[in-house]
N, C-alpha and C positions, 0 to 999 in steps of 0.2 A: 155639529156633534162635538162633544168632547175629545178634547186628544191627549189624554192622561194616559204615559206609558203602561204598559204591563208590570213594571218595577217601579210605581209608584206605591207608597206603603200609604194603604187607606184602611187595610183590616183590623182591628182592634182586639178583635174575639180572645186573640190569645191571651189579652191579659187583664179579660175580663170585664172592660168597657162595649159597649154597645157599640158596633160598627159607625163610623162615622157618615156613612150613607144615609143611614137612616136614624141618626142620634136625633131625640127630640131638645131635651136642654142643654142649652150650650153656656156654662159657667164663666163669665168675666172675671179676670181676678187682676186687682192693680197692681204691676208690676214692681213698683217702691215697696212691697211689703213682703218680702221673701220667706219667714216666716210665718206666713199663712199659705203658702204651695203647696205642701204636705196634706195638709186637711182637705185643701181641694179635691185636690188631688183624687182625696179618699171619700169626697162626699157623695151622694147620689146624683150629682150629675153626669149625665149621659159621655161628654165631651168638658174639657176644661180647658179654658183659651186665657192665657198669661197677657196680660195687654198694657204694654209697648207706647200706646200710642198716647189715644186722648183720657185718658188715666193718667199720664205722667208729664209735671209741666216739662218743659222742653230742657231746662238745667239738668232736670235730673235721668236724664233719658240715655246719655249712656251708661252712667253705672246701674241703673233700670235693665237695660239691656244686659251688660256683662253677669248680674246676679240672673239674671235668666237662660241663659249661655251657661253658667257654672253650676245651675241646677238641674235642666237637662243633662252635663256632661258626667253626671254624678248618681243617673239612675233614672231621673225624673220625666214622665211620657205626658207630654202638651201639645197643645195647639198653641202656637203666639201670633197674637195680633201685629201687626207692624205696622210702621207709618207707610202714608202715600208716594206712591212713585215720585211724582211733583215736590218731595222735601228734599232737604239733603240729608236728615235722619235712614233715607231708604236706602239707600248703599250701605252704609256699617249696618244697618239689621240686617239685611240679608248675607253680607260676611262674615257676620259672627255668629249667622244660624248655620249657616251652610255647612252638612257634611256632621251636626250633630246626631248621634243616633235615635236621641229621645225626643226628637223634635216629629208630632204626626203631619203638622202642616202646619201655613200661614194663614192667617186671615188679613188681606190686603185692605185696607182701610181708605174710602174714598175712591173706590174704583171707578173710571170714565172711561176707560177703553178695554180694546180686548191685548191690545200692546199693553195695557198696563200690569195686566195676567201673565204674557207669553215671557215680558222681561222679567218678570219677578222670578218664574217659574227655571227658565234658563240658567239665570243666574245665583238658584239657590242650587245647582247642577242636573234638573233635569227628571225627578224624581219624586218630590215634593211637592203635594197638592197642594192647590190655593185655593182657597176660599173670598167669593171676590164680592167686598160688604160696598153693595151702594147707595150712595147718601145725598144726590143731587139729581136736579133736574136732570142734567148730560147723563148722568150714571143710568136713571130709566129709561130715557130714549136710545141708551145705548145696548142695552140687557142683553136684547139678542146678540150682537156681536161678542159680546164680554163671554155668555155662555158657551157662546161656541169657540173661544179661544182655546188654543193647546195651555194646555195646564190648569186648567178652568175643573174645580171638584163639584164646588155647589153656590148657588147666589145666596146674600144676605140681606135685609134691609136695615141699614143706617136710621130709622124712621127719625128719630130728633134730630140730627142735621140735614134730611130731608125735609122736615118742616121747618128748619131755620132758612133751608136755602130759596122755598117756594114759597115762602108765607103762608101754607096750606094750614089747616087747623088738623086739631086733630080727634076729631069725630069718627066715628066707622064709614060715613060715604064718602067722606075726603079722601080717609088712606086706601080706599078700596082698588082707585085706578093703580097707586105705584105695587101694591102688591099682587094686585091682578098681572101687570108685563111681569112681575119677578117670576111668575107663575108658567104663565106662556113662556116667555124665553127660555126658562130649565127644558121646559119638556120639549122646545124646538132642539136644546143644547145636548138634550138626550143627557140631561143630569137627573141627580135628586132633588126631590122638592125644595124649594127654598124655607131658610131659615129667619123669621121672621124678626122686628126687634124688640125692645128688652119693655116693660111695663113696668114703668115709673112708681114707687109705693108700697105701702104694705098691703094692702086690700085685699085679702084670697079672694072673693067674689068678685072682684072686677078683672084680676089675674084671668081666672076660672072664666069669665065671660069674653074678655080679647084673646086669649088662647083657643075656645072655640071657633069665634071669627076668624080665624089664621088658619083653621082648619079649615072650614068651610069653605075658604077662599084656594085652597090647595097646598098652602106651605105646610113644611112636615117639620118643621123644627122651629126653635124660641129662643132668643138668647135672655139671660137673665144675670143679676147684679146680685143675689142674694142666697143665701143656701135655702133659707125658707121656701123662698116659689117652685123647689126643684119638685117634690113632690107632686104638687097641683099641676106644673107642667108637664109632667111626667104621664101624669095621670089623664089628664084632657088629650095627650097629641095620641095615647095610644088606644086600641081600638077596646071595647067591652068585652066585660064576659058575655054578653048574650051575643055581642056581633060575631066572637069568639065560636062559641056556637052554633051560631047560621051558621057559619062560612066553613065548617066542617058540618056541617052536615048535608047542606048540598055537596060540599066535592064528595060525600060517603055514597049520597044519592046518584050522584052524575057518575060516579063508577061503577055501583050496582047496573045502571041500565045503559051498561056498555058505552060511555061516554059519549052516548046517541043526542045532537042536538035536535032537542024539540020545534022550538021558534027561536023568534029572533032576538027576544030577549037573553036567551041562555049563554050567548057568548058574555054581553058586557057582562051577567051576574058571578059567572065561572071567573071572569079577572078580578071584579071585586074581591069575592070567593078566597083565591087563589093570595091575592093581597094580601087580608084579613090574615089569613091564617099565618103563612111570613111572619109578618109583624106581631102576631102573637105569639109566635112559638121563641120569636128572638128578644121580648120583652117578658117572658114567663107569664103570658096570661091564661088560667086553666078556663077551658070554658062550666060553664055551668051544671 
């Protein structure tokens, strides 16, 4: 299970972002451009992740970092990505995030263990969810453990340096096993769904077709390189107006008749149900 304290700051509500639980797009913004924070910032994405890492060639990574440091310290509410534990970029990122107010969490880059979570997490003081993105063979055989680490918020897939590191293609039955464990592990990790990765392109119809597959396969979220895709992912992770619908209308039905189960199907439909409606109510979707 997860071991994310109670004083860990994961709620977003308050300021108007979609809970990080359940955020469907997650916005990459290259950290050398600091003059484009603000807009992010303000775009339709669900969550916006400042990224540290392999966005910034390595020269320019700490004043990358210091401009992100002094734009959190200044107002500004992010997720930043950071390098891997295994650099020596990962000590100053985590010392110069620590203890910022605006900072909602990390996103750990390259993750292979569940130590590589616990340290990051300790030493950003104990409060700070991680987000833990992984990108290699070791990383998927390791899911489980990494999920169930203390400070562990939600799993990622890396998927292009997972296919640099396997020589896997990248077709829908190739990526199917690494996001199938990111899938199993959350829910063994008693996390949120995992957040899937980014789709290369402009194509809203190819967008619109691997975002369902990510769905279908169990991840609740996307990350994405573009303000354009925010919509279409937005769109695809979250549930319909007619599913919107169902799922309020049985729970109207299953209370009219005294919350009486029928068969045996009534339970999984009542969670579905129960889901559905959550997620709509937190994404403003009216039903039908």
């Amino acid at each position: 299970m997860t071991y994310l304290p109670e004083n860990a700051t994961t709620d977003d509500t308050s300021t108007g972002a979609v809970s990080a639980e359940i955020a469907r797009s997650w916005l990459l913004v290259n950290a050398t451009r600091p003059q484009t924070f603000d807009a992010a910032a303000e775009s339709r994405a669900d969550q916006v992740i400042l990224d540290i890492e392999d966005a910034v060639d390595p020269a320019a990574k700490p004043s990358a970092r210091e401009d992100v440091a002094d734009w959190l310290s200044r107002g500004g509410r992010t997720w930043v990505r950071i390098n891997d534990r295994t650099t020596d970029f990962w000590s100053g990122d985590v010392d110069a995030l620590k203890g910022i107010p605006g900072l909602r969490g990390v996103m750990l880059a390259k993750t292979e263990s569940g130590a590589h979570v616990t340290e990051t997490f300790d030493r950003l003081g104990g409060s700070t969810p991680v987000i833990a993105l992984i990108e290699s063979a070791l990383g998927i055989e390791e899911a489980r453990t990494i999920a169930e680490a203390r400070g562990a918020f939600r799993l990622a897939f890396g998927s292009g340096d997972y296919r640099r590191d396997t020589g896997t293609g990248a077709d829908d039955l190739a990526m199917a096993y690494p996001r199938s464990r990111l899938v199993v592990a959350s829910r063994i990790g008693k996390l949120p769904g995992p957040i899937d990765g980014p789709t290369v392109g402009s194509s809203h119809p190819v967008l619109r077709e691997q975002s369902a597959l990510a769905v279908s396969l169990g991840l609740t979220g996307k990350l994405c390189l573009d303000v354009e895709q925010l919509p279409v992912i937005n769109e695809v992770i979250s549930p319909t107006r007619s599913d919107a619908t169902w799922a309020r209308d049985f729970l109207a039905d299953f209370e009219s008749r005294g919350r009486v189960i029928r068969d045996g199907s009534d339970l999984p439909r009542l969670g579905r149900a129960q889901k559905i409606d959550r997620l709509a109510t937190a994404f403003g979707i009216l039903p039908l």
